[in-house]
C-alpha positions in Angstrom: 0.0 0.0 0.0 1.5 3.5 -1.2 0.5 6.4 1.1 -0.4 9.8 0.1 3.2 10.2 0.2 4.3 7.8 -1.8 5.4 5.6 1.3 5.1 2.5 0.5 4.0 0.1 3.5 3.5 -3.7 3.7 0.4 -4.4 5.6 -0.8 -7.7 6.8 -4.7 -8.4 7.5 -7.0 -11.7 7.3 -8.6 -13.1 5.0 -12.3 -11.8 5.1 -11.4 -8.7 6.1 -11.9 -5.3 3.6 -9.0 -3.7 2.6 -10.4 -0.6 4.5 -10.4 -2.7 7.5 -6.1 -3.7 6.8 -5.3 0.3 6.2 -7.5 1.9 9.4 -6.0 -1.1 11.6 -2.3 -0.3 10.4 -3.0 3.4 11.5 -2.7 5.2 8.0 -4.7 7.8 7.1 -7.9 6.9 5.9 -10.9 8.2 7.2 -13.6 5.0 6.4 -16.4 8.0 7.5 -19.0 4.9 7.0 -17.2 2.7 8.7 -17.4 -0.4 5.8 -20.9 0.5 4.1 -20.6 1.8 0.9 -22.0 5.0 1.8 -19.2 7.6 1.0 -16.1 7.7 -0.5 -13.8 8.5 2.0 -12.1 5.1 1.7 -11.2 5.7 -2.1 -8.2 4.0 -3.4 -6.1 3.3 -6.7 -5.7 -0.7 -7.1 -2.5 -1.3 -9.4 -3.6 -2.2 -13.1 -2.7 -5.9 -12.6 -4.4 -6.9 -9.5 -7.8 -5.2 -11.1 -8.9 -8.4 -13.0 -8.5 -10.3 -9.8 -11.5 -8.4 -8.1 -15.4 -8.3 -8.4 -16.6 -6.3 -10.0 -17.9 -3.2 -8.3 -21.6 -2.8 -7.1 -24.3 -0.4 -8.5 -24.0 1.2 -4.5 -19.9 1.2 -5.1 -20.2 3.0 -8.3 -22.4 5.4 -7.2 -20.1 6.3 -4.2 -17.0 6.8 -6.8 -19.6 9.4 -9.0 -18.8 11.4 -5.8 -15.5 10.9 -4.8 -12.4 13.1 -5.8 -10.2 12.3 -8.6 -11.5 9.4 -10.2 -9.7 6.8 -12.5 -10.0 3.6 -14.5 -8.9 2.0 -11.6 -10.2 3.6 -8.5 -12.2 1.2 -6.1 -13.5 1.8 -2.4 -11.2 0.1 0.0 -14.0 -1.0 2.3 -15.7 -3.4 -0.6 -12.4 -5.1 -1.5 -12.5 -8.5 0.5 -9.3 -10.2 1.0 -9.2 -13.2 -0.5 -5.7 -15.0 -0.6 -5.3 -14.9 -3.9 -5.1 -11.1 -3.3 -2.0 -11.5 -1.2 0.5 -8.9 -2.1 -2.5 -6.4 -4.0 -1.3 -3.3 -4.1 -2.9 0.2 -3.8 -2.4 3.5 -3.7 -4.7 5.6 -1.5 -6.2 8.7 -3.2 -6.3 12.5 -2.6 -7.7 13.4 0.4 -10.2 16.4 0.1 
């Protein structure tokens, strides 16, 4: 996971878990304002172009939320509806602008 920064830190978290979950736990900055629910986009991230056809694909409530965040890309995703699965051991991300 690459900070705002551009830190890059190695986090550990179970599977099960949201990716939110990993990054608030770890103590980075992320606010998670919903706490896991889809209902902002305070958790926004970039997922690295390789790991993207490894996920779901995001929900009609997850696409909504991005329509409102900041800075959105091809590959932006909400942290919080990322599960960790272990074939998603070693994603990386990049957590977006903070506004």
């Amino acid at each position: 996971m690459i900070d705002r920064e551009g830190v890059e830190h190695e986090l550990e978290g179970e599977v099960g878990w949201s990716l939110m979950e990993v990054i608030r736990e770890a103590g980075l900055p992320i606010e998670a304002a919903c706490g896991g629910c889809c209902a902002c986009a305070t958790c926004h991230v970039y997922v690295e172009p390789e790991w993207l056809p490894r996920l779901e694909e995001p929900c009609e409530d997850e696409n909504m939320m991005l329509d409102e965040a900041f800075e959105v890309r091809d590959n932006s995703r909400l942290s919080c509806q990322i599960r960790l699965t272990e074939e998603l051991e070693g994603i990386r991300v990049v957590l977006a602008p903070e506004f």
